[in-house]
Short mmCIF file of the C-alpha atoms (twelve columns), coordinates in Angstrom:
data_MODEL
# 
_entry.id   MODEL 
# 
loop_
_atom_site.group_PDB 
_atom_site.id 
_atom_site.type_symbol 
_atom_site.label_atom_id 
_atom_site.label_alt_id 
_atom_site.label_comp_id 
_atom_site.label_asym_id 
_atom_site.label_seq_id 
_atom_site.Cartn_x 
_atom_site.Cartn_y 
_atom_site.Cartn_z 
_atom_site.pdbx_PDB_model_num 
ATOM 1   C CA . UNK A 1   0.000   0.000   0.000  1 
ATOM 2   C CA . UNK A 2   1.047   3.731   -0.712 1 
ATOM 3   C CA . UNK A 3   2.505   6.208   2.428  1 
ATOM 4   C CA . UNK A 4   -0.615  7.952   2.126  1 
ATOM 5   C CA . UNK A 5   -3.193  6.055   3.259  1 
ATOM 6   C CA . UNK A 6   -5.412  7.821   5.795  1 
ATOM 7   C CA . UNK A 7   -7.985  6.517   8.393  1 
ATOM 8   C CA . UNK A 8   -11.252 7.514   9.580  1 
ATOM 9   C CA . UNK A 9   -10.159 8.043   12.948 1 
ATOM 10  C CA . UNK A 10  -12.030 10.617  15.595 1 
ATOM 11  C CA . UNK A 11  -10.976 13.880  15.351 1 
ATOM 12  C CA . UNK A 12  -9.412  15.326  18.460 1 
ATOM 13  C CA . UNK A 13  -7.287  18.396  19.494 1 
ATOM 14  C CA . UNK A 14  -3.998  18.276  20.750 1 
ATOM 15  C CA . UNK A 15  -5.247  17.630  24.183 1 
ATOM 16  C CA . UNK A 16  -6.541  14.560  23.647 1 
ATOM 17  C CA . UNK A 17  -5.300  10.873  23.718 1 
ATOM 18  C CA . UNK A 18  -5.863  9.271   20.629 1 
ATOM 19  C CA . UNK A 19  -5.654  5.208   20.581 1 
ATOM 20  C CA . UNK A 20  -7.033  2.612   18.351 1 
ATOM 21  C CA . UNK A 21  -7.213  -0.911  17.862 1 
ATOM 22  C CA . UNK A 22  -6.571  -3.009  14.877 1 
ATOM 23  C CA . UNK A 23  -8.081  -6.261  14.154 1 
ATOM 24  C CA . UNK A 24  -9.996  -8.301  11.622 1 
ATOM 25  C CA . UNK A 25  -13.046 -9.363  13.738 1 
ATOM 26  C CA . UNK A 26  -13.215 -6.776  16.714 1 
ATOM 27  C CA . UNK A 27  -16.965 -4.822  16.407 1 
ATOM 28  C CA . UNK A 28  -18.385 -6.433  19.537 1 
ATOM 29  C CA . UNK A 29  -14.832 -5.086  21.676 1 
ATOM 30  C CA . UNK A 30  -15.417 -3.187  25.090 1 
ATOM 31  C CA . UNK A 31  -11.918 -1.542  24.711 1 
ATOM 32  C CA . UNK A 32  -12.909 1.663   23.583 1 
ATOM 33  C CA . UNK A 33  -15.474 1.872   26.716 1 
ATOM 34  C CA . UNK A 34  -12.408 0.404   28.701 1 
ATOM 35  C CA . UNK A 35  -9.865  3.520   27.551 1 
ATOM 36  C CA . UNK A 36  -12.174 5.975   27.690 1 
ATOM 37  C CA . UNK A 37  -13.511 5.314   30.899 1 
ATOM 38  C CA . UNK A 38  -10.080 4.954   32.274 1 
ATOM 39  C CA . UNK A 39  -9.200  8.121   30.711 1 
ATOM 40  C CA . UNK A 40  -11.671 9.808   32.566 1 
ATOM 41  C CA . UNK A 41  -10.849 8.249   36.280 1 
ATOM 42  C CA . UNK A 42  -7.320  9.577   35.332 1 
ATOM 43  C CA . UNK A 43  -7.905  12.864  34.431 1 
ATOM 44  C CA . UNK A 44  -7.582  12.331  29.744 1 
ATOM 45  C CA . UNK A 45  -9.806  12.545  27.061 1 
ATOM 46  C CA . UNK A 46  -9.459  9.678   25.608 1 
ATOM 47  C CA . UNK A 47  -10.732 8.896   21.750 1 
ATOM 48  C CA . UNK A 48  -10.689 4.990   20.816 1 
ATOM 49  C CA . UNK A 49  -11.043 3.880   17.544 1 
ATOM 50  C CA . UNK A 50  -11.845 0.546   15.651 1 
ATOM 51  C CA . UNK A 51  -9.683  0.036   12.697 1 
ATOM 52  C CA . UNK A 52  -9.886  -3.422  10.870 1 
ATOM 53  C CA . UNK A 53  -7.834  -3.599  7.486  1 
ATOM 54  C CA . UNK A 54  -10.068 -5.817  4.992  1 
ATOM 55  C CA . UNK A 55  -13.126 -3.018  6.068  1 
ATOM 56  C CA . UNK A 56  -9.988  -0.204  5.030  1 
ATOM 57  C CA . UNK A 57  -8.981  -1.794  2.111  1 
ATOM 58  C CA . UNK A 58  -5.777  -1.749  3.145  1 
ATOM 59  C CA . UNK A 59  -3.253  -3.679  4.838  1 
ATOM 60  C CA . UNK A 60  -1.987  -4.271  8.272  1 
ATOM 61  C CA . UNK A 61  1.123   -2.344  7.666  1 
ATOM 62  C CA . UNK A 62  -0.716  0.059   6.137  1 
ATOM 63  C CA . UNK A 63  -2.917  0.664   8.797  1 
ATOM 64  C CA . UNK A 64  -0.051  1.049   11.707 1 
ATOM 65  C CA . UNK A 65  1.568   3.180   9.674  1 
ATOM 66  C CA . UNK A 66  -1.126  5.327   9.068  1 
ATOM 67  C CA . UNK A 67  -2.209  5.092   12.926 1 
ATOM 68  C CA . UNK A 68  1.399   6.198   13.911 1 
ATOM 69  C CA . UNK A 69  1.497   8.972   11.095 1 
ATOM 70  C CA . UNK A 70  -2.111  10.537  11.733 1 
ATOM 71  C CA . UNK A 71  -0.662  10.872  15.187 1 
ATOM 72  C CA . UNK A 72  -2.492  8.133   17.749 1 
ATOM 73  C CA . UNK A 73  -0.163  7.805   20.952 1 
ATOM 74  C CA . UNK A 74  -0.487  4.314   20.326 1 
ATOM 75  C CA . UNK A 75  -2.767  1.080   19.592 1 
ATOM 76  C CA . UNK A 76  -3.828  -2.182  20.599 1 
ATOM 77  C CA . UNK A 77  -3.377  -5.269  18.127 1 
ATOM 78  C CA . UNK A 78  -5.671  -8.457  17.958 1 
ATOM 79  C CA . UNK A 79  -6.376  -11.508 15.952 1 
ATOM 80  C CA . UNK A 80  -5.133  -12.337 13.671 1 
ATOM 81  C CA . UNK A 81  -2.224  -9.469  14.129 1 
ATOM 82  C CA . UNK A 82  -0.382  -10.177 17.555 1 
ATOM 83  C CA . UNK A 83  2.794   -12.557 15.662 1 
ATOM 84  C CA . UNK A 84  2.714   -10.422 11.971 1 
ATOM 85  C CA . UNK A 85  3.186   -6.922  13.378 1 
ATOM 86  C CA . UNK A 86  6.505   -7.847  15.188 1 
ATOM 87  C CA . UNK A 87  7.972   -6.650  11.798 1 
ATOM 88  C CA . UNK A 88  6.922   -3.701  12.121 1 
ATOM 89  C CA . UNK A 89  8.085   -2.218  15.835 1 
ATOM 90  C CA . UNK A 90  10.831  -1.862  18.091 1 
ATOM 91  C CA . UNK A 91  10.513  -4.916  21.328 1 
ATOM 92  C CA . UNK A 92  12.959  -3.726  24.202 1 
ATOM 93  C CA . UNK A 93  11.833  -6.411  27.037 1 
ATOM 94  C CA . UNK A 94  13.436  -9.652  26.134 1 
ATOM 95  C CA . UNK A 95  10.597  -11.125 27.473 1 
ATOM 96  C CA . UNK A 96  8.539   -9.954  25.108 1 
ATOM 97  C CA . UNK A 97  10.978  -10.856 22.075 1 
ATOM 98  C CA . UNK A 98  10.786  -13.887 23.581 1 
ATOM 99  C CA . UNK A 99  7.028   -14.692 23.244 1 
ATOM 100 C CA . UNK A 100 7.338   -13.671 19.704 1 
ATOM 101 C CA . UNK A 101 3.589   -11.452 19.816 1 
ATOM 102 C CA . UNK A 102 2.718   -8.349  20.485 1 
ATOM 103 C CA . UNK A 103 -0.987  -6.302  21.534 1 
ATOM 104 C CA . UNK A 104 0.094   -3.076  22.270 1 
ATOM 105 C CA . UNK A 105 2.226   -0.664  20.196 1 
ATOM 106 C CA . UNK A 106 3.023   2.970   21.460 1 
ATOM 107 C CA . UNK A 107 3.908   5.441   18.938 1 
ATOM 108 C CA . UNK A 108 6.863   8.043   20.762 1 
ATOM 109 C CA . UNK A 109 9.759   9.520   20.053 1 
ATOM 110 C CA . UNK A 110 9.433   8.332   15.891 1 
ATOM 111 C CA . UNK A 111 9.166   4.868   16.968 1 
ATOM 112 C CA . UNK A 112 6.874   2.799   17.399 1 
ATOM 113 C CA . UNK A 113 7.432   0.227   20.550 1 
ATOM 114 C CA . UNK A 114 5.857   -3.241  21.244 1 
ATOM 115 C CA . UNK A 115 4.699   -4.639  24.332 1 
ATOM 116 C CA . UNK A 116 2.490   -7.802  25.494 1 
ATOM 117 C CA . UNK A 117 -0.425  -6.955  27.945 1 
ATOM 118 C CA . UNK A 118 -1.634  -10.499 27.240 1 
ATOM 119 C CA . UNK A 119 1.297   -11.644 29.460 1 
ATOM 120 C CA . UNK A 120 1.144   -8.980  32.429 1 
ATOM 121 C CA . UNK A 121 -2.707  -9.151  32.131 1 
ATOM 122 C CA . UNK A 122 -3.249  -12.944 32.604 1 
ATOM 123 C CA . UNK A 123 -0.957  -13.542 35.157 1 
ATOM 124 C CA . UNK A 124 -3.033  -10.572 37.150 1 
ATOM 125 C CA . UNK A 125 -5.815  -12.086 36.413 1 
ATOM 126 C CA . UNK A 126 -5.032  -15.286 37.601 1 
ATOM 127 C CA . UNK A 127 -3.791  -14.636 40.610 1 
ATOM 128 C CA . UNK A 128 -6.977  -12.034 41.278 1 
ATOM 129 C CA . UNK A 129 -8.861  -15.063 41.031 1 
ATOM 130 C CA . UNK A 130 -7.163  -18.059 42.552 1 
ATOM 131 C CA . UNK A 131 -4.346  -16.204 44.840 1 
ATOM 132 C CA . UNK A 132 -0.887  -17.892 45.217 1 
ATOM 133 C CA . UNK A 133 -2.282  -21.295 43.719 1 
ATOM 134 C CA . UNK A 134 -0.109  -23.019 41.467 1 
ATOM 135 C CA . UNK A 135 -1.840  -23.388 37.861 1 
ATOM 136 C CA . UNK A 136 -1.089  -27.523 38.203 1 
ATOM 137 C CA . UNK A 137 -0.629  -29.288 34.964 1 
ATOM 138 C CA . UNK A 138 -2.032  -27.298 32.753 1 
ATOM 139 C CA . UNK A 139 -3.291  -28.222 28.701 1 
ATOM 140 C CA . UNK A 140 -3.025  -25.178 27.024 1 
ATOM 141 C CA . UNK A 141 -4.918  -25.174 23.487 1 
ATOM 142 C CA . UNK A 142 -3.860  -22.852 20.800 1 
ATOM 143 C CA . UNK A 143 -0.524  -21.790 20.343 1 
ATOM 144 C CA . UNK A 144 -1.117  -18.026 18.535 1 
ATOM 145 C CA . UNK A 145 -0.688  -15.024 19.519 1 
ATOM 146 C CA . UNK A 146 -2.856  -14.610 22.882 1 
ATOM 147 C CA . UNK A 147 -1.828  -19.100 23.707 1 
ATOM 148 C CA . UNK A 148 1.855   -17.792 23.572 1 
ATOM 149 C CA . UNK A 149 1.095   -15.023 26.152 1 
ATOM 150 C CA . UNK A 150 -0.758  -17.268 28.176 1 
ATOM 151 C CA . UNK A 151 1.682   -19.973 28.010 1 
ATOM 152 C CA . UNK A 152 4.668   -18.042 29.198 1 
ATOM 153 C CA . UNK A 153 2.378   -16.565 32.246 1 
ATOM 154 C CA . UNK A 154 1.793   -20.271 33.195 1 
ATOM 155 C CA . UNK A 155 5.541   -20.453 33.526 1 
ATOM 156 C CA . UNK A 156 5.592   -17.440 35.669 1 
ATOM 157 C CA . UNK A 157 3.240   -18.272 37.836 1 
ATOM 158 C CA . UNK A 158 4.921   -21.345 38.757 1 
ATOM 159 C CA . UNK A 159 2.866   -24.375 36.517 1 
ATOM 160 C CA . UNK A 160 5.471   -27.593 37.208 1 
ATOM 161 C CA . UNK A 161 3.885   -29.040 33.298 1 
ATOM 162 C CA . UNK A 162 2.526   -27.218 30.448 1 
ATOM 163 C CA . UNK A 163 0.939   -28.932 27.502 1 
ATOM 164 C CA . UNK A 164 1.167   -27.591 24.130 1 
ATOM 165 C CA . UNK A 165 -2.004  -28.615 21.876 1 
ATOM 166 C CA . UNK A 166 -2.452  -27.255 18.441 1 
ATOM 167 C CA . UNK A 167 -3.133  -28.511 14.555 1 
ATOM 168 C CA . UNK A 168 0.010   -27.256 13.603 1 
ATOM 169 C CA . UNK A 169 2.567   -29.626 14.921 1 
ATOM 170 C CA . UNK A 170 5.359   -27.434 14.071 1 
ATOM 171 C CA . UNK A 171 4.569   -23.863 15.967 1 
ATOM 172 C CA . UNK A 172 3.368   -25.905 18.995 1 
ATOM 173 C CA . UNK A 173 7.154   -27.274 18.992 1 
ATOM 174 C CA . UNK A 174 8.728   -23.691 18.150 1 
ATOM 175 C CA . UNK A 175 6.433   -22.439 21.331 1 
ATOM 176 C CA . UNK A 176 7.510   -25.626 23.501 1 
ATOM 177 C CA . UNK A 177 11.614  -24.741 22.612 1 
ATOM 178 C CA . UNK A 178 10.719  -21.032 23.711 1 
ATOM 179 C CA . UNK A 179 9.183   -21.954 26.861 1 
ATOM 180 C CA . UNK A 180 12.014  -24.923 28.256 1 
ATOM 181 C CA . UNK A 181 14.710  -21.941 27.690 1 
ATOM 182 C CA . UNK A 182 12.559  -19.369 29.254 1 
ATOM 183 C CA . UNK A 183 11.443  -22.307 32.675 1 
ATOM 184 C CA . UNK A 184 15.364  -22.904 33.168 1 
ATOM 185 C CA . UNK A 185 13.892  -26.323 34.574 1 
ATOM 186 C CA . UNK A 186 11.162  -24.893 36.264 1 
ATOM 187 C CA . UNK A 187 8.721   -26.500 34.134 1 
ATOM 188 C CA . UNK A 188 7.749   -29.094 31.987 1 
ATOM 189 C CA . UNK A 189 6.979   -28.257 28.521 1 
ATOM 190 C CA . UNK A 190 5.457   -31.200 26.099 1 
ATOM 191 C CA . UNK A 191 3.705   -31.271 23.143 1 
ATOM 192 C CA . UNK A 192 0.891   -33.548 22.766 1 
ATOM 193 C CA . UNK A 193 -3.297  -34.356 21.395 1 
ATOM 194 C CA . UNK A 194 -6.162  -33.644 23.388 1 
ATOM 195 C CA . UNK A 195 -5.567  -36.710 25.107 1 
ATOM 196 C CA . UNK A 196 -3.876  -34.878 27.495 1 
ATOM 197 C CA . UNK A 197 -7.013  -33.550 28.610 1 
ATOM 198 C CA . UNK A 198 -7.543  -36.576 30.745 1 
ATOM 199 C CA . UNK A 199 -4.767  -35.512 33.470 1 
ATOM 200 C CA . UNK A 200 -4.929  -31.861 33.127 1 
ATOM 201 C CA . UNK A 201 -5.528  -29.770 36.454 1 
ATOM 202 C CA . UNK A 202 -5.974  -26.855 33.922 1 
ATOM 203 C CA . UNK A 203 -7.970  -26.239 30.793 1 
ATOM 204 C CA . UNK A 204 -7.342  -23.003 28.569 1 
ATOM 205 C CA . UNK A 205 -8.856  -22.132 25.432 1 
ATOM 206 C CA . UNK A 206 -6.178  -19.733 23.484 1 
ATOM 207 C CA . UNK A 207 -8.061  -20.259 20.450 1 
ATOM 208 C CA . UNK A 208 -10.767 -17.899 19.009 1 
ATOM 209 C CA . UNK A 209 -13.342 -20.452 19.075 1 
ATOM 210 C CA . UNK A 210 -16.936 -19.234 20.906 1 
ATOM 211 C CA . UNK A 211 -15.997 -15.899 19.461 1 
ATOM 212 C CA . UNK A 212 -18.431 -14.140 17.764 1 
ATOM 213 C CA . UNK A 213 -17.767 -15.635 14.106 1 
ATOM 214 C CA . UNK A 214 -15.804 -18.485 15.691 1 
ATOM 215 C CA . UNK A 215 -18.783 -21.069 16.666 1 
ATOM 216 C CA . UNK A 216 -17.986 -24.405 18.823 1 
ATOM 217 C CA . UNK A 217 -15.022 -25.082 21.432 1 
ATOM 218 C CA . UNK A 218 -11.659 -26.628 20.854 1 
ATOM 219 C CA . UNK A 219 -12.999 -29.721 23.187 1 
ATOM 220 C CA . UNK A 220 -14.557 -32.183 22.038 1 
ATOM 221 C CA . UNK A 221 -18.366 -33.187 23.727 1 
ATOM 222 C CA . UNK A 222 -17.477 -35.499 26.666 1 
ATOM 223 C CA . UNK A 223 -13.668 -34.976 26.884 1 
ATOM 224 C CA . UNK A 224 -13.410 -31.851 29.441 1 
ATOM 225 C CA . UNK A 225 -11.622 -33.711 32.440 1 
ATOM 226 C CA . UNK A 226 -12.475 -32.848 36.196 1 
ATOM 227 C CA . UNK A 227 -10.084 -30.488 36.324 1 
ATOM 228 C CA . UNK A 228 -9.599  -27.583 39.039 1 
ATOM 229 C CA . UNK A 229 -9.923  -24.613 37.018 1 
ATOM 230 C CA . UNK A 230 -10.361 -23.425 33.263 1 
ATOM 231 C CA . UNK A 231 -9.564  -19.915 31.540 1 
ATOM 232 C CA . UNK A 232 -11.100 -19.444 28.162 1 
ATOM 233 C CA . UNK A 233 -9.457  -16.099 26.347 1 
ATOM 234 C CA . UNK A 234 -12.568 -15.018 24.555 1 
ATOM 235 C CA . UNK A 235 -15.095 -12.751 26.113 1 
ATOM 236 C CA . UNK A 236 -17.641 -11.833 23.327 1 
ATOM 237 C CA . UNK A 237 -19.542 -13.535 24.441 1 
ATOM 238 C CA . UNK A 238 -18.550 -14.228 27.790 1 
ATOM 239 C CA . UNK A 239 -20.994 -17.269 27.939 1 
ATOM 240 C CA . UNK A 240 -19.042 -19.659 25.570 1 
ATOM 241 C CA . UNK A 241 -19.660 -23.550 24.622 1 
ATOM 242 C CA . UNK A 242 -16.254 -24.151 26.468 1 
ATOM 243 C CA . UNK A 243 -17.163 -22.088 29.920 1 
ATOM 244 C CA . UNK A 244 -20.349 -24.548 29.871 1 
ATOM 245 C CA . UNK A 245 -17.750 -27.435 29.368 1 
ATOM 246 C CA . UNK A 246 -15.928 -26.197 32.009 1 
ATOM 247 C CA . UNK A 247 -18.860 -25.470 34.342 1 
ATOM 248 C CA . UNK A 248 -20.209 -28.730 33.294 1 
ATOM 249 C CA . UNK A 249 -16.938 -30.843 34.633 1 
ATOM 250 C CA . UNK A 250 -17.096 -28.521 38.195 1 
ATOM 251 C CA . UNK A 251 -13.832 -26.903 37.588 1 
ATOM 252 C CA . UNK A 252 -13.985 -23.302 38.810 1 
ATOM 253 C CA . UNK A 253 -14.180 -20.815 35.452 1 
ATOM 254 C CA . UNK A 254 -12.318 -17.496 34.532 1 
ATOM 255 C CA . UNK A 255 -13.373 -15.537 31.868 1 
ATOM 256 C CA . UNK A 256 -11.761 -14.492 28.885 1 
ATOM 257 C CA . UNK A 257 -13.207 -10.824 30.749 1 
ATOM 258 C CA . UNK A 258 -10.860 -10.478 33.465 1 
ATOM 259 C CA . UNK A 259 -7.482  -10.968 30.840 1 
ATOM 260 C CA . UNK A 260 -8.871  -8.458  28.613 1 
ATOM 261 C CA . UNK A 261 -9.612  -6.221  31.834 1 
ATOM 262 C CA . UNK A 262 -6.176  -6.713  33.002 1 
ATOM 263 C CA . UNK A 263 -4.274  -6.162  29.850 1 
ATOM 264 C CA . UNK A 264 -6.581  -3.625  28.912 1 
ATOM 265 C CA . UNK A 265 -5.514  -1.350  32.492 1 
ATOM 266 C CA . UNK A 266 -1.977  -2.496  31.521 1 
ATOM 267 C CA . UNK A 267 -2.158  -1.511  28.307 1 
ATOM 268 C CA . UNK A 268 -3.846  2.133   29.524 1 
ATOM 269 C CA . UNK A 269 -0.437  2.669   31.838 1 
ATOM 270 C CA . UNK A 270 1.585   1.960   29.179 1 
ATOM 271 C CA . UNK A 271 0.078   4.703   26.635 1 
ATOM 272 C CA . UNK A 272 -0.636  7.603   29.187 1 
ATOM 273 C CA . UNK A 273 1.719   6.783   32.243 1 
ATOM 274 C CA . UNK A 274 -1.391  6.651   34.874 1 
ATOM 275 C CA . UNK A 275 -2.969  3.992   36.600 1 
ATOM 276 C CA . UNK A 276 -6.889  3.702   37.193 1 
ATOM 277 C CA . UNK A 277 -8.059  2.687   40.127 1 
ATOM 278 C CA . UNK A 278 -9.462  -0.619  39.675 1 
ATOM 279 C CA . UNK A 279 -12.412 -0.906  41.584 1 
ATOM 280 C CA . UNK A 280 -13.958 2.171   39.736 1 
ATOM 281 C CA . UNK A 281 -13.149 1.244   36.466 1 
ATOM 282 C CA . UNK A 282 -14.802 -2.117  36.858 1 
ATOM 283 C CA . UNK A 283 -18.039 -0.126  38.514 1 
ATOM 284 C CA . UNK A 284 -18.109 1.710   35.102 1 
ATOM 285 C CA . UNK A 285 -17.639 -0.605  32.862 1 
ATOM 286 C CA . UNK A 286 -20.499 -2.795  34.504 1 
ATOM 287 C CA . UNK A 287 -20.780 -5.952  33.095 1 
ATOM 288 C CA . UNK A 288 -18.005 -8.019  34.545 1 
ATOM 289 C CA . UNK A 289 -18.506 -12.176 35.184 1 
ATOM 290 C CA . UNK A 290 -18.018 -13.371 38.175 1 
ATOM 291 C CA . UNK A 291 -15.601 -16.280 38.664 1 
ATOM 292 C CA . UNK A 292 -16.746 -19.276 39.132 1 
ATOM 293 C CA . UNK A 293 -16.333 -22.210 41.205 1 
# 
């Protein structure tokens, strides 16, 4: 695509925080309520804008560079963007380079700067729910861009075995290499079927499936084991065919909600510096889940 692509982004003046997010499937998000509610418990004006290529006609590159020239102070990145725009920004946390995704760019300084609130945000999330619990064995399906995140958390919040289960063979192996350097013999890291399912002590769902678009679950009818707890990463809709697995089997539920609340406050401090309080940005947002179990 040509340098001068332009979007149809909300005009603002110069006092005003301009962010965006770019993704293929991503009309149903809460993150512009998220940003601009934050923005006003912290004192911005915050204008949030949905920006999805194919509806652009143009491409992803395109589109970042067009968010970083028209002057946003930075975006968000979702399916199926989180591994392609690597490319395209500057990583500084090894950790980050490590995972090989990113979901938040911030434009400053000429640059534009990646970072993974997928990461930060599910390991807050966890622990908001279950405390200092270990995450157990844990079968991790999907291997993407939001899997990846997910997978290194596990590792940081102290999971002795992580399963690797995706269709593609060969990026579930890449992932499982990443994570044995990154555990330093913390953890186990395997690759395996959903016959692993049957001695899991944790279930995740890092694929987009119960999405809207994305019908069904990555478990099959009759296979979700007894395990203690389950995270599915989608949360439109929050009531998914694998959260009624889960729920089914007893194991206590956390919603695809609370990452995208955590990464999304991450995200916030990583564009304008500040903080929200949490408490009063989930009051305004008003329609969190509760965890389950």
């Amino acid at each position: 695509m040509n340098g001068t692509a332009r979007l149809p982004v909300t005009s603002a003046d110069a006092a005003e925080v301009r962010l965006g997010l770019i993704g293929d499937n991503i009309g149903p998000s809460r993150s512009p309520a998220l940003h601009r509610l934050a923005g006003e418990l912290t004192g911005f004006r915050v204008s949030y804008d949905l920006l999805v290529p194919p509806q652009l006609g143009l491409s992803f590159d395109a589109v970042l560079s067009a968010a970083h020239r028209e002057g946003l102070r930075g975006v968000n990145v979702t399916l199926p963007y989180k591994e392609r725009v690597l490319g395209q920004v500057r990583v500084k946390d090894p950790a980050v380079a490590r995972i090989g995704a990113v979901n938040t760019v911030r434009f400053s300084e000429g640059e534009a700067v990646g970072f993974n609130t997928d990461y930060s945000g599910f390991i807050a999330a966890f622990r908001a729910a279950f405390g200092s619990q270990s995450p157990g064995r844990t079968v991790v399906i999907g291997t993407g861009g939001v899997g990846k995140a997910i997978a290194f958390g596990l590792i940081a919040l102290g999971a002795p075995r992580i399963v690797l289960v995706d269709k593609d063979k060969l990026k579930a192996e890449a992932l499982a290499h990443s994570l044995v350097e990154a555990a330093e013999g913390r953890s186990e890291v395997d690759v395996a079927g959903l016959d692993a399912l049957s001695s899991a002590e944790g279930v995740v769902n890092g694929t987009p499936l119960g999405m809207v678009g994305y019908p069904g679950s990555p478990v099959p009818d009759g296979a979700f084991p007894p395990a203690a707890w389950a995270f599915d990463a989608v949360y439109t809709p929050t009531d998914t065919p694998f959260r009624a697995q889960a729920r089914a089997a007893g194991a206590r539920f956390l919603s695809g909600w609370e990452l995208f609340f955590h990464q999304g406050v991450d995200a916030f401090e990583i564009f304008t510096g500040r903080r929200p309080d949490l408490a009063a940005l989930r009051a305004a947002l008003g329609d969190a889940p509760p965890t389950e179990g």
